[in-house]
N, C-alpha and C positions, 0 to 999 in steps of 0.2 A: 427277947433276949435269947441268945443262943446257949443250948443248956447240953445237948447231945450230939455225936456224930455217929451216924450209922452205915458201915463198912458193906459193900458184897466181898466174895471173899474171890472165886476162881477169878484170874487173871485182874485180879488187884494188887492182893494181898499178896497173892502167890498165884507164877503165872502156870498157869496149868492148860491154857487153854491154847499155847504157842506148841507144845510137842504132841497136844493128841490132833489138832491139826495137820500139822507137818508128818506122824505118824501114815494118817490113813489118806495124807496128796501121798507119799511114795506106795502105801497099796492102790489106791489108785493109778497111781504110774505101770503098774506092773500089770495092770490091762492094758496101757497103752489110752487111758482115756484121763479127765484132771476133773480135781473138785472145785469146783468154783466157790472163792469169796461169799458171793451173791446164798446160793443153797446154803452153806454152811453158816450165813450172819443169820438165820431165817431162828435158831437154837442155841447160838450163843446168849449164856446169858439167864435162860430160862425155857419153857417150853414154844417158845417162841409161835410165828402166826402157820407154823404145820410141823407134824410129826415125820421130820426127817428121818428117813434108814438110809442109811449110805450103801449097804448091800444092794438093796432095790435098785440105787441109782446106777451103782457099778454096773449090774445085770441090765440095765437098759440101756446104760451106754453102749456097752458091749458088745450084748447081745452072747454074754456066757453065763452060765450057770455057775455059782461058785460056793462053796461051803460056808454058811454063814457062821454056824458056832466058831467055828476056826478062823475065819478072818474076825470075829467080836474079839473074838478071845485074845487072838495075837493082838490087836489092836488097842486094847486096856494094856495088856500085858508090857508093852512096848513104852506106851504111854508113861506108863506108870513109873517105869524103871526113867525115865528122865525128866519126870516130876519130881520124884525123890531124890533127883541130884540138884533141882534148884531152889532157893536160897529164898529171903522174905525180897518182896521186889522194894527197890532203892527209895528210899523218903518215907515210905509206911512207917518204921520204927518210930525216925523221928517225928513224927507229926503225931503216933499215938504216946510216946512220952509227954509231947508238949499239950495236948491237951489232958494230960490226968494234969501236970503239973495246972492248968486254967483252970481245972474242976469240974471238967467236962468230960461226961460222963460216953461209954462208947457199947454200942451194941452192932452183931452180925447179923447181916440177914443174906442169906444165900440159897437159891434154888437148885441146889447140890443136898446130896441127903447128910446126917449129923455124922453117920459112919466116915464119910469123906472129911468131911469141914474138921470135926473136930480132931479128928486124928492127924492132920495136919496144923492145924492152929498149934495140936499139945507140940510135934515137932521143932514147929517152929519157936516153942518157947514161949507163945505170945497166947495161948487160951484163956489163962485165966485173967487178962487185960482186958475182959469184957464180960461188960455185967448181964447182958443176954445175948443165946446164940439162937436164932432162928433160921430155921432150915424147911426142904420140900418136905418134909415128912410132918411139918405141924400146921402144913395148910393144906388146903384143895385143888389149889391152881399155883404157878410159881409167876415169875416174871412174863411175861410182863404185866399181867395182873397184878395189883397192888397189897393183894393182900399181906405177902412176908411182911412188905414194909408198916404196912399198919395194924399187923402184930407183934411188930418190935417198939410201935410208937405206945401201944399200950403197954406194952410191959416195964415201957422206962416211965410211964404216965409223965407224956408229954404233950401238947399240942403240935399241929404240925410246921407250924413257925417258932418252934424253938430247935429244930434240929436241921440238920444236912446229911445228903447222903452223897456215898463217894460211890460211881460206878463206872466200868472200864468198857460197859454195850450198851447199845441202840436199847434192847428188852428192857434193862436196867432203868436206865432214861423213861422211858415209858412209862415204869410202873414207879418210878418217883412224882413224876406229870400224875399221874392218877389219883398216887396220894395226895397231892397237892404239896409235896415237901423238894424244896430247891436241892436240883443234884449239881454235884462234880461230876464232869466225865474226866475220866483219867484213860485214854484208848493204850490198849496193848501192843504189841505187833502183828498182833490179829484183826483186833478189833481198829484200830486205825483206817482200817483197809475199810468199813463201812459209813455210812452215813449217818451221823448223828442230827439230833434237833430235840430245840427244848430243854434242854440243860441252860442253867446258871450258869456254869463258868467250865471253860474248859482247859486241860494242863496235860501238860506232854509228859509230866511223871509228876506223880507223889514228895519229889523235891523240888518241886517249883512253885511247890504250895505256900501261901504267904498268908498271914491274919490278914492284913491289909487290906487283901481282897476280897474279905466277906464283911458282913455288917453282925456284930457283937451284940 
């Protein structure tokens, strides 16, 4: 029986993961070279299967030297300032009303540290709508390793067939297959762009989500 739903939060809940993409393709534009999809899907999501620096890559494309503090810098900075202009994404609200209204209880799990997640969740209104927030900072390893999620499945003490998780990446996907707990993918405008597999069911937004389609 279905008892819990467990959220990621970047480019779910809130997409955050559309403008610091879009940020650092126009720094990369201004070398004259592009970031690929591909590189970039490798860390959405979580620590993904290699530690990307996007400076390194810029410098190899290139073949110039460039100031890394200053292009990180500007690049959060940037980010950030069009992060804080967007909004909870469409269907999230309603799907986490309708499940407190079922009884079903919701917890976060995101490989974003709690400084980011929670300060956003309080923004948006929506933090204390969840009885546990788990973030990188209370594990070892993040996405796509399973761990976040199966220290959120302990904290709601559940088994892993009583809950579902919603996630909007490949890593995501991954480290729900790991736990053995049936995901949503819900792709972003980013994450769209990559390959998914292994997911339960997949939906082109958080309002197309229907009871119907899971098993209660």
């Amino acid at each position: 029986m279905l008892k819990a739903f467990i959220f990621d939060f970047d480019g779910l809940i809130l997409d955050t993961e559309t403008p610091e993409f879009d940020v650092l393709q126009e720094i990369y534009a201004e070398y004259d070279v592009e970031l690929s999809i591909e590189k970039w899907g490798q860390i959405i999501g979580g620590s993904g299967a290699t530690e990307f620096d996007p400076v390194s890559d810029i410098e190899q494309l290139s073949g110039i030297d460039i100031p890394r503090k200053k292009i990180m810098d500007r690049w959060r900075k940037e980010a950030d300032a069009r992060i804080a202009l967007n909004p909870i994404l469409p269907g999230a609200l309603e799907l986490l009303d309708e499940a407190k209204n079922r009884g079903i209880k919701l917890a976060v799990a995101s490989s974003s540290p709690h400084e980011w997640v929670d300060t956003h969740l309080k923004r948006l209104g929506i933090f204390d709508r969840f009885e546990h927030i788990v973030c990188a900072d209370d594990v070892t390893r993040t996405k796509p390793s399973p761990e976040l999620f199966l220290l959120a499945l302990s904290k709601l003490k559940l088994s892993a067939d009583q809950v579902i998780i919603f996630e909007d990446s490949p890593n995501g996907v991954k480290a729900a297959n790991a736990a053995k707990i049936s995901a949503v993918a819900v792709p972003n405008p980013v994450t769209v762009q990559l390959d998914f597999s292994g997911e339960h069911l997949k939906l082109n937004s958080l309002l197309d989500f229907s009871w119907d389609l899971i098993k209660l």
